[in-house]
C-alpha positions as CSV (number, residue, x, y, z in Angstrom):
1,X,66.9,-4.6,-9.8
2,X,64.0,-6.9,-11.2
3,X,60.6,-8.2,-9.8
4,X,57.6,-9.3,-10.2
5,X,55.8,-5.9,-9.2
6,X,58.6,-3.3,-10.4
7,X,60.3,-3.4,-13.9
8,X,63.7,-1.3,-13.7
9,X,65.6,0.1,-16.4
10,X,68.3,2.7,-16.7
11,X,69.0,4.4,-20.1
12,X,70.0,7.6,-21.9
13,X,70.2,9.4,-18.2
14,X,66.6,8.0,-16.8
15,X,65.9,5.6,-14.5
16,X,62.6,3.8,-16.1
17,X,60.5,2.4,-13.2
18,X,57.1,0.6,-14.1
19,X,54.5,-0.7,-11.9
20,X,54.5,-4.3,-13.6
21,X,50.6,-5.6,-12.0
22,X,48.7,-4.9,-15.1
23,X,45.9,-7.9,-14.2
24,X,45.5,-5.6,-11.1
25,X,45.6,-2.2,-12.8
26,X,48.7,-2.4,-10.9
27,X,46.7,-2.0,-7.3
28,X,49.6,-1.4,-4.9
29,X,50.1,-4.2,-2.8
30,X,52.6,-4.4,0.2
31,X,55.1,-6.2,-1.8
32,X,54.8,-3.7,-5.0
33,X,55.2,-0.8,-2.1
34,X,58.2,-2.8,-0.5
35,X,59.8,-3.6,-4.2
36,X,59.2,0.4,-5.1
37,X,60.9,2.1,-2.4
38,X,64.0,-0.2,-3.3
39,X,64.3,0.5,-6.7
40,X,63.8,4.4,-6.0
41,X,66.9,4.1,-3.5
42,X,68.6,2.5,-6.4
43,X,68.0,4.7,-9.2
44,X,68.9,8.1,-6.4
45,X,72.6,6.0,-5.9
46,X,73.3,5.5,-9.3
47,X,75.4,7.8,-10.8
48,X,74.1,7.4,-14.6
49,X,70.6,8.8,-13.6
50,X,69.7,11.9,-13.5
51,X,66.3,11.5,-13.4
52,X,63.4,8.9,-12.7
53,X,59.9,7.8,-14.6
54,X,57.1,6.1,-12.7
55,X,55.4,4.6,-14.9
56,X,51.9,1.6,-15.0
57,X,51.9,-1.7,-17.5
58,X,49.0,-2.3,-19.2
59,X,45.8,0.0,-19.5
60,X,46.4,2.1,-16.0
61,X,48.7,3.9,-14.0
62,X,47.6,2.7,-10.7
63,X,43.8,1.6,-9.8
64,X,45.0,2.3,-5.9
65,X,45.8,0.3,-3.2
66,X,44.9,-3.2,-3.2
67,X,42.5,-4.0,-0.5
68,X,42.4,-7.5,-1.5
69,X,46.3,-8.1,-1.6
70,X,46.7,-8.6,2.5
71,X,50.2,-8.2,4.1
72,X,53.7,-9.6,2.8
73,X,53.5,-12.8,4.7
74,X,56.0,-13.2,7.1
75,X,59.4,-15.5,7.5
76,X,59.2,-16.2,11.3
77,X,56.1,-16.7,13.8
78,X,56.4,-13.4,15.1
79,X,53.3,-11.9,15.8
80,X,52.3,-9.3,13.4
81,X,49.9,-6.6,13.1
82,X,46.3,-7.9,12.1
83,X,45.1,-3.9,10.8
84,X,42.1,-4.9,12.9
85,X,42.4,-1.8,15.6
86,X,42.8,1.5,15.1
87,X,46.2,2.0,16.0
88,X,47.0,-0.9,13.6
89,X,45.4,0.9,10.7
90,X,47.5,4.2,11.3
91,X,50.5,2.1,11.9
92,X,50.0,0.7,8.1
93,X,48.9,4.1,6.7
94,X,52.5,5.9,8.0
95,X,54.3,2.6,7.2
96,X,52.9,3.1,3.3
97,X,53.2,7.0,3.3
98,X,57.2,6.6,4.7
99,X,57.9,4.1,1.9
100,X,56.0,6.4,-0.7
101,X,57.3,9.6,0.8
102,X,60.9,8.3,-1.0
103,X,59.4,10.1,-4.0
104,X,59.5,12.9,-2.5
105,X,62.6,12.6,-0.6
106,X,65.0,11.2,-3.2
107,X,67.8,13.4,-4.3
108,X,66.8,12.8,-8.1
109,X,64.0,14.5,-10.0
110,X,60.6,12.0,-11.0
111,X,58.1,12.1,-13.3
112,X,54.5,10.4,-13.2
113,X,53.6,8.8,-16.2
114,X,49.8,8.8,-16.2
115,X,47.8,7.0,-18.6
116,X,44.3,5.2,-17.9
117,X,42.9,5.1,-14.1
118,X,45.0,7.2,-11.5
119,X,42.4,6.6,-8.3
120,X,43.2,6.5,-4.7
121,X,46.1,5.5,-3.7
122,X,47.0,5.9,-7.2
123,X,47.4,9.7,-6.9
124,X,49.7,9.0,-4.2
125,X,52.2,7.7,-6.3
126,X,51.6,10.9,-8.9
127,X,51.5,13.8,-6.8
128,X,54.6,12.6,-5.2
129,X,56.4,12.7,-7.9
130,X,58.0,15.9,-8.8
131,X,56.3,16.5,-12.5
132,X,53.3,14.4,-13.8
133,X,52.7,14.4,-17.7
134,X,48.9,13.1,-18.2
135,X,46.8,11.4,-21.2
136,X,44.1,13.7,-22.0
137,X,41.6,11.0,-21.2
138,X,43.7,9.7,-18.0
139,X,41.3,9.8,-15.0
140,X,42.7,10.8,-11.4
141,X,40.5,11.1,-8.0
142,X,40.3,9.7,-4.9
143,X,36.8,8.4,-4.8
144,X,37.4,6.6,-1.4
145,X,37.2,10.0,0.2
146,X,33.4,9.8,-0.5
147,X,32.6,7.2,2.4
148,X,36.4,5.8,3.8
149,X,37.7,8.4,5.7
150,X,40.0,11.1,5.2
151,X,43.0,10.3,2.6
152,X,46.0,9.1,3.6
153,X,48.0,11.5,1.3
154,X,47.8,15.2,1.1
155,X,49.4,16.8,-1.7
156,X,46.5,17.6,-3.6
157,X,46.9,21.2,-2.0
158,X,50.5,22.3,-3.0
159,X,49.4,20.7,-6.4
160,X,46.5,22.5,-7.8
161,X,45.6,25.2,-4.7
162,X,42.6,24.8,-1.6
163,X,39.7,25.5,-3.6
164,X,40.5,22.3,-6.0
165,X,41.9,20.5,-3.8
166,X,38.8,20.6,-1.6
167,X,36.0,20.4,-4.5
168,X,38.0,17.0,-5.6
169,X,38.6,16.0,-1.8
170,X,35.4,17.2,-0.1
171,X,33.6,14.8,-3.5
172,X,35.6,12.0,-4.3
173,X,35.0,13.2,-8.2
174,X,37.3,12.2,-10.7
175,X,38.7,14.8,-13.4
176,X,40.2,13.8,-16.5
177,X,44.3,14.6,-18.1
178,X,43.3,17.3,-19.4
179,X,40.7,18.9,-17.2
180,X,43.9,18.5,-14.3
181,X,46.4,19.8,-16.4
182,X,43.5,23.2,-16.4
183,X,43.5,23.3,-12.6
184,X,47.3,22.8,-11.7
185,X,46.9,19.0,-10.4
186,X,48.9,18.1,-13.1
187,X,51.6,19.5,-15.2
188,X,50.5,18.6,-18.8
189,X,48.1,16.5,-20.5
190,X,48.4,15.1,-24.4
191,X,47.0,12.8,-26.3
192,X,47.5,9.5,-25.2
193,X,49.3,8.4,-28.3
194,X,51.5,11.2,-27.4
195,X,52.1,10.5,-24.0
196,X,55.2,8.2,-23.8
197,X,57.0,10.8,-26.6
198,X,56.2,13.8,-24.3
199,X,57.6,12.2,-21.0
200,X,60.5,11.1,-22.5
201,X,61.4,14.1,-24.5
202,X,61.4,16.0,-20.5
203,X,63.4,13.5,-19.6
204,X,66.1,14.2,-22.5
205,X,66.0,18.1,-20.6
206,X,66.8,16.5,-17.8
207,X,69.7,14.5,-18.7
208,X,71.1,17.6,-19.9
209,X,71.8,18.8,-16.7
210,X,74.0,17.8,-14.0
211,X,72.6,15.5,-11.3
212,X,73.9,17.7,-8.7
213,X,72.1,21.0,-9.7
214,X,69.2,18.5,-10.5
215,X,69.0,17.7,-6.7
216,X,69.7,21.0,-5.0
217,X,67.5,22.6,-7.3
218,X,64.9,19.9,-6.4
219,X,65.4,19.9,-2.7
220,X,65.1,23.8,-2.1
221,X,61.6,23.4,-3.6
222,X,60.6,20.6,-2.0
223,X,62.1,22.4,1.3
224,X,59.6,25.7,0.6
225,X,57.1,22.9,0.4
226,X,58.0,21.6,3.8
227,X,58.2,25.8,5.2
228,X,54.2,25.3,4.2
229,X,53.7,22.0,6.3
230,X,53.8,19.4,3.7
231,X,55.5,16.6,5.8
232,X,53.4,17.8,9.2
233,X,50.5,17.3,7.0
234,X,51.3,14.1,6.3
235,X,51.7,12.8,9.6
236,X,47.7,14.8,11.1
């Protein structure tokens, strides 16, 4: 599949998925969410793949969600949502988190390609994903927990443990690659230059192995995650 938002590519075992809004730091708008979840659900039916990259055009991974962008606008007159009353807002939030949450709940393996900002909604995106390779000078927070509320997504904890996950959470601070590959939050950092190399080279391991140990393997981890409340936290 091919969009504006999401470029899709399969080769060599991988499923290549890049967030395609550089102009935007590749802000996640409704129709970049929408386009995502499809081409996750495309790359976890395809037979070739045996693994998936998220990866960001231009100089970011993901700047977070794009305030600006509004809602997909709609083909009929129905009446929509405005996000103007409480329930609308949560409504959006879980309608964002479900279509995210395919990360997560794919069959196929991921990995975060992280290079320039990872903020906000961002780190959504990342800490979904089942591995995230980081540029040393990447920078990842979620400064919008400073003065907007508690965040919408809550894997920081089963990433990099309570007391970092409430020292980044409780401040909004941002940490660079390398400083979160120190605490857990991510799983490597590397020079930038070196980035690309080292993301594809896991991906070779991947491909190695057969989808369908891939996915159990994957699914029994993500299941001892659930055990611990990741979904339930989700939803509170």
């Amino acid at each position: 599949m091919q969009s504006e938002n999401i470029l899709y590519e399969v080769v060599e075992g991988r499923a290549r998925i890049t967030l395609n809004r550089p102009e935007k730091r590749n802000a996640l708008s409704d129709e970049l969410l929408r386009d995502l979840e499809e081409a996750l659900w495309e790359a976890d039916d395809d037979t070739r793949v045996h693994a998936v990259i998220i990866r960001g055009a231009g100089s970011s991974f993901c700047a977070g969600y794009d305030l600006a962008g509004g809602r997909r606008k709609s083909d009929d007159d129905v009446p929509r949502r405005t996000g103007r009353t409480i329930d609308d807002d949560m409504w959006n939030l879980e309608k964002n988190n479900r279509r995210l949450r395919t990360i997560f709940e794919m069959h196929k393996p991921s990995i975060a390609q992280v290079h320039g900002h990872c903020l906000a909604g961002g780190t959504d995106v990342a800490l979904y994903c089942d591995m995230v390779i980081a540029a040393e000078d990447a920078k990842i927070g979620f400064p919008p927990a400073r003065n907007l509320g508690a965040l919408p997504n809550n894997m920081w904890v089963y990433h990099c443990g309570p007391q970092w996950a409430k020292r980044l959470n409780l401040t909004g601070d941002v940490v660079s690659g390398a400083d979160a590959a120190k605490i857990g939050l991510v799983l490597k950092a590397v020079p930038a230059e070196l980035l690309e190399g080292e993301v594809e080279q896991l991906a070779d391991r991947l491909a190695l192995i057969d989808p369908d140990l891939l996915s159990a393997n994957k699914r029994i981890i993500n299941a001892a995650m659930e055990l611990m409340g990741s979904q339930v936290l989700q939803r509170l």
